[in-house]
LOVEX-717087 format. One record per residue (C-alpha): z, y, x; residue in three letters. Coordinates in steps of 0.05 Angstrom, whole numbers, plus 32768, in hexadecimal, padded with zeros to 4 digits. Layout:
BEGIN
ZYXAla...
This chain:
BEGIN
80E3802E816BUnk8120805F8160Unk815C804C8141Unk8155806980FDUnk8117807A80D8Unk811B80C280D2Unk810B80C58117Unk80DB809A811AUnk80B680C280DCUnk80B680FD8105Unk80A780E5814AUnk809080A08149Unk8048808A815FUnk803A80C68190Unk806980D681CEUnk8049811781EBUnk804D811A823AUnk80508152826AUnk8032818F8248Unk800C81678216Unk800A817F81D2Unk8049817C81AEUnk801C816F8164Unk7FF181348164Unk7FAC814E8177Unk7F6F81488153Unk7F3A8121816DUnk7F08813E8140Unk7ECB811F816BUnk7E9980E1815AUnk7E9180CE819DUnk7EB280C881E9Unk7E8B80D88228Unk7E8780A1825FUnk7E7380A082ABUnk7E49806282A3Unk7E348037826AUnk7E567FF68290Unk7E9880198283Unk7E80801F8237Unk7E6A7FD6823AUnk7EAD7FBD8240Unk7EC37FE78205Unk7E967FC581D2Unk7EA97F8381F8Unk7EF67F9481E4Unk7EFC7F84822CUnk7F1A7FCF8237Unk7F447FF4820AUnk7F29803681F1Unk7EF5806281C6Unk7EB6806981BCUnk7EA48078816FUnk7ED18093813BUnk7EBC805F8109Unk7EDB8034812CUnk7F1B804D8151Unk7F33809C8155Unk7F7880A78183Unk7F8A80D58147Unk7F8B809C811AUnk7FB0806F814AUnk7FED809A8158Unk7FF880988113Unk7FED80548103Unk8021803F8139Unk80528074811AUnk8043804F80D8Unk8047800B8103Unk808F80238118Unk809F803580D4Unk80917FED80C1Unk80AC7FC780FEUnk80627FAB8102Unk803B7F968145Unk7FFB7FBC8138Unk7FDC7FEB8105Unk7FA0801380F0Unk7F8B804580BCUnk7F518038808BUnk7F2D8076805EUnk7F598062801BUnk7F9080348006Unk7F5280097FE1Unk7F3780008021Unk7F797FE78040Unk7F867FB7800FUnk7F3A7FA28014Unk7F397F99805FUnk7F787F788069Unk7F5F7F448030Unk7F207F3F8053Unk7F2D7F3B8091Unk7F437EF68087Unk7F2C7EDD8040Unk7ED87ED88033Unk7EA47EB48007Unk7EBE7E727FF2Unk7F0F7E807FFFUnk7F457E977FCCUnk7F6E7ECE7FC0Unk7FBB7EBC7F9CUnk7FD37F097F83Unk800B7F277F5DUnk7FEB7F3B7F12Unk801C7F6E7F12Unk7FED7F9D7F44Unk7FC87FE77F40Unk7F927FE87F12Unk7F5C7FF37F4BUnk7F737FBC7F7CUnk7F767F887F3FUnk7F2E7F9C7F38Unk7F1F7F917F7EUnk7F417F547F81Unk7F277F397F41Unk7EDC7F547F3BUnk7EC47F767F83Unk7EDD7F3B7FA9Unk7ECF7F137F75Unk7E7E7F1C7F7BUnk7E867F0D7FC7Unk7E9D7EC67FB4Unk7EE67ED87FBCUnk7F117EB17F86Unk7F4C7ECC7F6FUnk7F917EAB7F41Unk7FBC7EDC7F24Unk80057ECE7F14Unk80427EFE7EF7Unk80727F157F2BUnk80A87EF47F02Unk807A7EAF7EFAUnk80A77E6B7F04Unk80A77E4D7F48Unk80777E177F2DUnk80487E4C7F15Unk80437E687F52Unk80347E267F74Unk80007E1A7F46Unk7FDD7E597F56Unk7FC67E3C7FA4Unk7F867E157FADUnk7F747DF37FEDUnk7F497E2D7FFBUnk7F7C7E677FF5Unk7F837E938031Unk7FB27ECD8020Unk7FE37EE67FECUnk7FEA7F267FD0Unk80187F537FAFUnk80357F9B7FA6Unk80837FA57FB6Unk80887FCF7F73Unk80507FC97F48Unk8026800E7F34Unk803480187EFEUnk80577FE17EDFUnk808C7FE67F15Unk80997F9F7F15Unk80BC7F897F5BUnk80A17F4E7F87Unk80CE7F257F9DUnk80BA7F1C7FE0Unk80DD7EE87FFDUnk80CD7EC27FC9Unk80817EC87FCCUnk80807ECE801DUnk809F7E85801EUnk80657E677FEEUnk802C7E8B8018Unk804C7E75805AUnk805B7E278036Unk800E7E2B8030Unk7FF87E468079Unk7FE57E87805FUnk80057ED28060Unk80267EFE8035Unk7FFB7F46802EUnk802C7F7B800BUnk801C7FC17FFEUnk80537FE78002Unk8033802C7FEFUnk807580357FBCUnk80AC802F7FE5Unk808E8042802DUnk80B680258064Unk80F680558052Unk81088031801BUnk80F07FE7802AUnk80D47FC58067Unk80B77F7E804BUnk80A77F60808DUnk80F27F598090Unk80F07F2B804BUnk80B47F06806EUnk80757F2B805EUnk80417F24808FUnk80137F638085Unk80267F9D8065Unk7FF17FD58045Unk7FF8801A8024Unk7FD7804F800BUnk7FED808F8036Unk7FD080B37FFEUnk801180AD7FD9Unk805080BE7FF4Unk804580B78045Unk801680FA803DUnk803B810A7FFAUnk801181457FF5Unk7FD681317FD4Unk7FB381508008Unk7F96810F802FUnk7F7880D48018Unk7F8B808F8041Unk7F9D804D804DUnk7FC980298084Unk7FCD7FDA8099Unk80057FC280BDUnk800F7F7C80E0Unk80547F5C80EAUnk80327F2E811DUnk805E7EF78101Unk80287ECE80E0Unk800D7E958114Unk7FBF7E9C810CUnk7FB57E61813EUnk7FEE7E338112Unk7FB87E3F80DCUnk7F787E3F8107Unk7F4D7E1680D2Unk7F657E4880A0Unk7F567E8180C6Unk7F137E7580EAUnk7EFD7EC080F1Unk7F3E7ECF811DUnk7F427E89814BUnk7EF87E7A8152Unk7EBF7E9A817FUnk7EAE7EDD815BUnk7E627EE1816FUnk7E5C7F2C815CUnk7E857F3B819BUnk7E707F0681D0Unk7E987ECA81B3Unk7EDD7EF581B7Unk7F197EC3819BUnk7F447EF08180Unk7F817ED38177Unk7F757EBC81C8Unk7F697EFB81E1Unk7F967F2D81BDUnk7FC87F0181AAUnk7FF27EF98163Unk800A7F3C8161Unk7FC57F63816BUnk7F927F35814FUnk7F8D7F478113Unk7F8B7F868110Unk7F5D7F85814BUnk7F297F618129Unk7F317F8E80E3Unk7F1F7FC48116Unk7EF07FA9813DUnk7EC77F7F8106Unk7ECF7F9F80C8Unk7EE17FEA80D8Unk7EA27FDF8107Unk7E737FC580CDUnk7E927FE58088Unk7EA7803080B2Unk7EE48034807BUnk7F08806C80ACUnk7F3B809A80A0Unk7F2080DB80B9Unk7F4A80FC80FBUnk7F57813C80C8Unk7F77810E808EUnk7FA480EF80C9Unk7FC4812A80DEUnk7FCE813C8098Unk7FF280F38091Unk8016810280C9Unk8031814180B6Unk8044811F806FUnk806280E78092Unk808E811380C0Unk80BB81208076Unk80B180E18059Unk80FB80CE8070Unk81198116804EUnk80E58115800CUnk80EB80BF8000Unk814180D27FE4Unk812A81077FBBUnk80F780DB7F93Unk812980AF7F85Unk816080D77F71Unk811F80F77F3BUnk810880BF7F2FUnk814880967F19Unk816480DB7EEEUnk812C80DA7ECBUnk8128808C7EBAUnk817780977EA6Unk816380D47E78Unk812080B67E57Unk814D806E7E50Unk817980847E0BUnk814080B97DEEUnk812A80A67DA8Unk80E180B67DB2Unk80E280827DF1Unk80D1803E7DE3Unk80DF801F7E24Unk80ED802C7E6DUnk80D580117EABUnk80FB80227EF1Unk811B7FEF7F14Unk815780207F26Unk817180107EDAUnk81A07FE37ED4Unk817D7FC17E9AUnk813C7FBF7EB5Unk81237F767EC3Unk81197F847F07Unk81547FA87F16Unk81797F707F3BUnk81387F677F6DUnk813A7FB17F76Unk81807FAB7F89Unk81657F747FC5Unk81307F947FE5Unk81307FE87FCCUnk81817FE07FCCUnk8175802E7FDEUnk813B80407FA4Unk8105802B7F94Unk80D580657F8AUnk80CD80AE7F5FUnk809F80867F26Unk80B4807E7EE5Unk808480507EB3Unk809880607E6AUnk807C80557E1FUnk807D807F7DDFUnk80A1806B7D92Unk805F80907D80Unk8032805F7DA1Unk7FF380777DC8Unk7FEA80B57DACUnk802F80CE7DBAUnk802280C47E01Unk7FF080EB7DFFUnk800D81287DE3Unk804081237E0CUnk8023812D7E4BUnk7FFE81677E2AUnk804681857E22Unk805681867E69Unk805D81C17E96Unk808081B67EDAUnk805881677ED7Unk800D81697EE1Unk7FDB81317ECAUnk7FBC81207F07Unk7F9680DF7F24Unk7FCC80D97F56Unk801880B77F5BUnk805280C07F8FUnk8042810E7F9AUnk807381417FB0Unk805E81677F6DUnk806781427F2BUnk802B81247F0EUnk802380F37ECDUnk7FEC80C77EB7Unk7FDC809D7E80Unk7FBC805A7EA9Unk7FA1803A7E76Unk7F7780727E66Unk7F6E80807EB1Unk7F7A80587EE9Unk7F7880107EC5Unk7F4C80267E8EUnk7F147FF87EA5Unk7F4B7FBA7E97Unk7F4A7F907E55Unk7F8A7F957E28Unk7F967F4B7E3FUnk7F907F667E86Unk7FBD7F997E7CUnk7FF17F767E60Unk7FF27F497E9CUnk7FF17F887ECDUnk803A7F987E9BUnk80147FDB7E7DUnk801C7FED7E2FUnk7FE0801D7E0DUnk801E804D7E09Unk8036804C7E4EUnk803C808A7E6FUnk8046808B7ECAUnk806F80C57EDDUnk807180D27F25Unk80AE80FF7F37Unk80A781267F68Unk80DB81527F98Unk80E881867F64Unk812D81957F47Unk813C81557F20Unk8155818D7EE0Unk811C81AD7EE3Unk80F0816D7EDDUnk8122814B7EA6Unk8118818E7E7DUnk80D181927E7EUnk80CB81477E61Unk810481587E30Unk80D581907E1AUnk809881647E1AUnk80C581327DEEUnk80DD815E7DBCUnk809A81757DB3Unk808581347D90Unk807781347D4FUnk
């Protein structure tokens, strides 16, 4: 890995040789010719390193999962089709029918329903508990059955902050990891395997294409978590898999690579959740800037927090960047250099005012989408939690009247005038 991260956005994961392309290539192919079918043999024996089906593996996709893998300081990484379907694998990969799921409430609407209701009907329990619950609450929460915890570093929207350490050190006191998705911050602006995560996820989607040009997902491995210190826990990864000739994984590719060997071999192989060669270029290109666009979120995102913080027709304010803001001193921990371009906001004039508002913007779009390099606001719980209950809701931290505004890398006057406008334009 280079020495700063800037370099590492732009040339991590692919080292060109000797008039090789200076661009990642493109594999955009299905399939690899072979001499003999012995030689593909040992491929689908994971005996031999290489490709044979894009479902599966594409060397587009791995150059940029080990750039994001560098990004992270992880061992081993791999990209899935969405950010859904990296937070699904990397739950499933080690969590099935019978076992239980301990998550953060304070979550995006969608992976709450995953957790919750999707896993749910494959016989995967799941305890909720507030990011801010009591150390005894949190205890509580584990079963003898519980084989991962999960959480978001800040919260979409509610922009809550986990306190990693804290939660890494009760998964870990019960033999199990610590799954973060740090889609928010990226790696620029926090790196939780160094507060003792164990896996971290995103959804490259959001700011590491930051053009709203490529849907994705990303899972990273520290390689920290000892699979085989846990072997009764984690069956799947120390015992024969039978699917591929009674491979141990945890044996044969060792801490570092074995799970994310066996998300690719095993579950990329039967569910075909791939990111397609196209979408990671695109990624790529996105994540070459991440390093340059990540300050100027920031520097949006807090002016605007600052400027909707003392307006009349404001009701509240959620950033951690505010000094007030309950979260504030966490943010000061672990984003100690911002913690994203969102804003989460409600109205004096209730639901309705929110939604005039974001009729009265110009230069910010409503759009299905967050940490863009063009402004974009949505209403979640008329969007992207809408299928939550108001009890639900309140446990995810979202108000009828709150309002996610995703600043992007415009000039920060620009952006504060057009909400000004917007504002004033309440009746």
């Amino acid at each position: 890995m280079a020495e700063h991260l800037g370099t590492t956005c732009v040339q991590g994961g692919y080292r060109p040789g000797d008039a090789e392309p200076r661009q990642v290539p493109i594999y955009q192919s299905t399939t690899w010719k072979y001499d003999t079918s012995e030689h593909m043999g040992r491929l689908f024996d994971l005996d031999e390193s290489g490709y044979f089906y894009t479902r599966l593996q594409n060397p587009t996709n791995d150059a940029v999962a080990a750039k994001i893998c560098e990004l992270e300081g992880g061992t081993a990484a791999m990209l899935t089709s969405s950010g859904q379907a990296a937070n699904f694998f990397a739950l499933f990969n080690i969590v099935g029918a019978g076992d239980h799921v301990v998550a953060s409430s304070a979550i995006y609407g969608g992976t709450y329903n995953l957790i919750a209701h999707t896993m749910g009907r494959m016989g995967i329990e799941s305890t909720f508990v507030s990011p801010d619950c009591t150390d005894e609450e949190l205890e509580a929460a584990f079963r003898p059955n519980t084989k991962a915890v999960f959480g978001e570093t800040v919260a979409n929207p509610a922009l809550d902050v986990l306190d990693i350490e804290r939660f890494a050190s009760a998964a870990h006191a019960h033999g199990v990891p610590l799954i973060v998705d740090n889609t928010f911050p990226t790696p620029v602006l926090c790196r939780p395997f160094e507060w003792g995560a164990d896996i971290v996820t995103h959804s490259t989607t959001k700011y590491m294409d930051g053009h709203g040009a490529a849907v994705g997902g990303a899972i990273v491995d520290s390689g920290n978590f000892d699979w085989e210190a846990h072997a009764d826990k984690f069956p799947d990864l120390t015992t024969p898999d039978e699917t591929y000739h009674g491979v141990v994984y945890t044996q044969k590719f060792g801490q570092g690579a074995a799970y994310i060997t066996k998300a690719t071999s095993q579950l990329m192989r039967d569910l075909g959740c791939i990111q397609s060669p196209q979408n990671a270029f695109l990624l790529n290109l996105g994540l070459e800037s991440l390093h340059v666009r990540m300050p100027q979120h920031v520097k949006n995102g807090q002016a605007m927090a600052e400027f909707l913080h003392d307006h009349p027709k404001v009701r509240f304010v959620k950033y951690p960047g505010l000094p007030d803001d309950p979260w504030h001193e966490l943010a000061q921990k672990y984003l100690p250099n911002g913690c994203c371009g969102v804003v989460s906001f409600g109205f004096t004039g209730g639901r309705a005012a929110a939604e005039q508002f974001m009729k009265s913007l110009h230069v910010a779009q409503i759009a299905t989408h967050v940490a863009d390099a063009r402004t974009c606001v949505l209403h979640p719980a008329n969007a992207t939690h809408r299928q939550m209950t108001d009890e639900e809701l309140v446990a995810a931290g979202i108000a009828p009247d709150m309002v996610r505004l995703s600043c992007g890398i415009e000039d920060t006057d620009d952006l504060i005038a057009d909400v000004a406008q917007a504002l004033d334009a309440l009746q």
